[in-house]
N, C-alpha and C positions, 0 to 999 in steps of 0.2 A: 385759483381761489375755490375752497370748497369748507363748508363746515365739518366738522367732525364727524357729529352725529350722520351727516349722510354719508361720508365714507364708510361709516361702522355699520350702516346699511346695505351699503353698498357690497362691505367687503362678505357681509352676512348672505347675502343674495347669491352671491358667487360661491357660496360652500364655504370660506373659510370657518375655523374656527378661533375663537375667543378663545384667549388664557392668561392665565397672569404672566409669563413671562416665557417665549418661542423659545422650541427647541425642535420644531422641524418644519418639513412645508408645507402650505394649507393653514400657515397659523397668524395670528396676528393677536396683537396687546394693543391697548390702551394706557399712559399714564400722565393724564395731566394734558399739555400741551404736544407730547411726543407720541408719535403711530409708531409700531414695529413691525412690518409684517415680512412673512418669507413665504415668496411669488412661487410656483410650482417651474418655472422654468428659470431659474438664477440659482446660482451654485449659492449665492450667502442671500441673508436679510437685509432689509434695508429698516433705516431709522428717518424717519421723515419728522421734523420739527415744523410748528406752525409756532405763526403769529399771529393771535387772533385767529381768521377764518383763512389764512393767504400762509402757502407753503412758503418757507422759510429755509429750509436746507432739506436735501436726500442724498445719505450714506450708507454706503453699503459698510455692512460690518461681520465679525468674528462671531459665531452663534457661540462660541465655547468662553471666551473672554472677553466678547462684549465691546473691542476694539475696534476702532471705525477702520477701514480699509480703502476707501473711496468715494469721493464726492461726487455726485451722481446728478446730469441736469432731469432726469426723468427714470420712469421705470415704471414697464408694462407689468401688470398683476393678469397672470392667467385665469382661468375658473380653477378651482377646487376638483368640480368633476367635469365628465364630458356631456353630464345632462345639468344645468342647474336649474331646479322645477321649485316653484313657488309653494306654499304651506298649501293654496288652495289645490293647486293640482296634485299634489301627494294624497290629498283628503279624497281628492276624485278617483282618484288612480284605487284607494282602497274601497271604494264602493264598488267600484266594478270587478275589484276581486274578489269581494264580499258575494257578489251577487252569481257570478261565477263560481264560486267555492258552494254555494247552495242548493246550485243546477248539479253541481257533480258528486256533491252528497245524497243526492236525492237519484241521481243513476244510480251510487254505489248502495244505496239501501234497497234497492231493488233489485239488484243483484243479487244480494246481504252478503258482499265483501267487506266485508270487518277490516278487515289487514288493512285495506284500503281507505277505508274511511279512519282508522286513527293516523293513517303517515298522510293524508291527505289534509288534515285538522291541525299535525304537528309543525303542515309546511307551513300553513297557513299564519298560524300562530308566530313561526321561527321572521316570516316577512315582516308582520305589524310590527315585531320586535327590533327588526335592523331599519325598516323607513324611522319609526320614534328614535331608534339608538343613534344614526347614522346621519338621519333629519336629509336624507336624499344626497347625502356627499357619496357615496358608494354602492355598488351591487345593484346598480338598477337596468343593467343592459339589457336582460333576458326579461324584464315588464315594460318596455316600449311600448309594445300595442295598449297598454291601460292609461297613459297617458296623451292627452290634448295636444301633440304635441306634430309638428311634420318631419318626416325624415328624409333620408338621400341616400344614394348609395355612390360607390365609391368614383361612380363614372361623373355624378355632378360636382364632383371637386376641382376639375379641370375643363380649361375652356376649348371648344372644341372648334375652333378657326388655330389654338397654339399649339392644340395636342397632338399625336399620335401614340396610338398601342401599339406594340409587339406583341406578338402570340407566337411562342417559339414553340413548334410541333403541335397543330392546334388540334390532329387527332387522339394525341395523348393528352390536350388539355382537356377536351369534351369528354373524353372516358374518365379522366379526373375529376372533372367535376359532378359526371354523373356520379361517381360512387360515393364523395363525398355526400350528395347531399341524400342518397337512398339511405350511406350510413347514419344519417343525422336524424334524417326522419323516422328511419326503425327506431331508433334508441330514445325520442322523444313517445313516439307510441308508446314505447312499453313503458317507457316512464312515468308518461299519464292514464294507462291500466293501471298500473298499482299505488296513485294516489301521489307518488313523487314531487308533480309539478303541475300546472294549471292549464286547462286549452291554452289562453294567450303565451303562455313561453315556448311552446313550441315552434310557433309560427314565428322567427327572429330571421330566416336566413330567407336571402334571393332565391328560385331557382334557377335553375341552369339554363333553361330557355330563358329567362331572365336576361341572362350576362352573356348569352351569343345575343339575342337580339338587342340588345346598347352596342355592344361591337360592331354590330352591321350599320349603327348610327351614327358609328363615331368614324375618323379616319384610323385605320387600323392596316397595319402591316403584316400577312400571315407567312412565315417562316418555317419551310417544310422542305426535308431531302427528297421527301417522293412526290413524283411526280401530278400527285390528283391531292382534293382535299376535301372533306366528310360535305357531305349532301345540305347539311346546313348551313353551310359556307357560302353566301355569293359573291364572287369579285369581280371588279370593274376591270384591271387590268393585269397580268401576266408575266414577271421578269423572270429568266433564267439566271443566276450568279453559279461563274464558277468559285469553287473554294477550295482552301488547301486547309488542314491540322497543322499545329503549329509544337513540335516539341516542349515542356515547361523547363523552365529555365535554371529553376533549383536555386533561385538566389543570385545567379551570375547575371549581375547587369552588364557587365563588359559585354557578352553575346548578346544581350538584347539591343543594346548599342551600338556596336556591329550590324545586325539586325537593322534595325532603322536607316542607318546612314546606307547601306546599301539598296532598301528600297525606296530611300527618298534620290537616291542616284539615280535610280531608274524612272523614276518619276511619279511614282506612287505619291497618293496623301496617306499621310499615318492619320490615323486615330487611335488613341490609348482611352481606354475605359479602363475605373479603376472603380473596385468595391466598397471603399471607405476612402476618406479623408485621412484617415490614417498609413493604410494603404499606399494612396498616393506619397503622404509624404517619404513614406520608406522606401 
C-alpha cells in the first residue's frame, strides 16, 4: 500500500527521472492509475497498476512494444546514482565550492595567472551547469569531500569474522600502489596549478599506508614465492606450500578430466576456481 504521489517522491529522491513515456533506465512515467518505471538493475521495465492507493499488479514488459512479458509478485528499484543527495545538500555542496573557487582565485590573482584563472572560472561554471542539468543523478564522484555526507572504503563492505584477503605478491602490490597514487597526486597538482579542478577533487583517493594498514586489520592471507616480505608487513603466522605450474589446456577438457580423476585418486581435494559464470558454464 503506498500512494502515488509518495512513490513519485520516492522515485525522484533516488535520481530517477520523469518522462512521458520510458525508453531507458533511471526512468519512470506516470499515467493515471499505472507507474512505469525501469530499475537500473533489471533487463526490462515493469508496469505497476494500483488500485486506489494498494498495488494491484507488477509486470514486467517490452520497452519496444509495450507487451507485458511477466507477472511479477515484487521488484526491487535500484538508486539512479551511487550518491543520491537531496536539493539541500547539492545547495551545500555549491557553497563550499563557491567559497573554495574564491580562495583560489584570489591565489591566482596574485600570482596574475590569467590562464588560470579563466580555466579555473570555466570549471566552475561547467559544474553549476551539470549539478542544475543532471540535479545530482551523475558525475559527482570527484566532489565527495563538499558534501555532508560519510564515506567507506572498500574494506567496510565486508565483514570481518567472514572475510579474508589475498594479496598475491604483496611486494609488487606496495610498489603498485605506491606509484599509482604518486602518479595520481602529480597529475592532480598540476592540475590544480593551472586552474583545471578544485583543492576538494584532488583529495578522492586512500593512501597507500591507508590499505596496508586495513590489511594488517583484517584477516589477510599474504602470497609470495620469496621467501621474506616488505618491512611493512607483520604476520602472526608462517606456511611453506609446495607448488607445481600447471600446462593450459587449450580447450581440451578430456585432459583436464583426466587430470582431476587422477588426482582425486590420489587423494587430493580439487578446487576449480572459475572467472566468470560464464566461464564456469563452458
Amino acid at each position: 500500500v503506498i500512494e502515488i504521489e509518495d512513490l513519485i517522491t520516492r522515485l525522484a529522491g533516488i535520481r530517477y527521472l520523469r518522462v512521458p513515456e520510458i525508453d531507458g533506465k533511471g526512468q519512470f512515467s506516470v499515467r493515471g492509475d499505472i507507474v512505469d518505471i525501469f530499475p537500473y538493475s533489471s533487463e526490462n521495465p515493469v508496469r505497476i497498476e494500483f488500485f486506489d492507493n494498494e498495488v494491484d499488479t507488477i509486470r514486467a514488459f517490452d520497452v519496444q512494444s509495450q507487451r507485458s512479458i511477466e507477472r511479477m509478485d515484487k521488484v526491487e528499484v535500484t538508486p539512479a546514482s551511487e550518491m543520491t543527495l537531496s536539493d539541500e545538500q547539492l545547495k551545500a555542496a555549491l557553497k563550499k565550492i563557491e567559497k573554495e573557487y574564491q580562495k583560489m582565485l584570489e591565489k591566482f590573482r596574485k600570482e596574475k595567472n590569467h590562464d588560470a584563472i579563466n580555466r579555473l572560472t570555466d570549471t566552475v561554471e561547467q559544474i553549476k551547469v551539470n549539478f542544475d542539468m543532471y540535479h545530482g543523478r551523475m558525475g559527482l564522484e570527484s566532489f565527495t569531500k563538499y558534501f555532508d555526507i560519510s564515506t567507506s572504503s572498500f574494506f567496510d563492505l565486508f565483514d570481518d569474522k567472514d572475510t579474508i584477503f589475498f594479496v598475491d605478491e604483496p611486494i609488487h602490490c606496495i610498489e603498485k600502489l605506491g606509484a599509482v597514487e604518486s602518479e595520481f597526486r602529480e597529475s592532480m597538482q598540476g592540475r590544480l596549478e593551472k586552474g583545471y579542478i578544485l583543492p576538494g577533487q584532488a583529495d578522492v583517493i586512500y593512501s597507500s599506508s591507508y590499505v596496508m594498514a586495513r590489511l594488517e586489520q583484517k584477516r589477510t592471507v599474504y602470497l609470495s614465492l620469496l621467501d621474506m616480505l616488505p618491512k611493512e608487513i607483520k604476520v602472526k603466522d608462517e606456511a611453506n606450500i609446495a607448488v607445481q605450474s600447471l600446462p593450459s589446456y587449450n580447450q581440451h577438457i578430456e585432459m583436464l578430466i583426466e587430470d582431476i580423476k587422477k588426482w582425486r585418486s590420489e587423494k587430493f581435494r580439487v578446487l576449480i576456481l572459475s572467472g566468470s559464470k560464464i566461464r564456469k558454464n563452458t
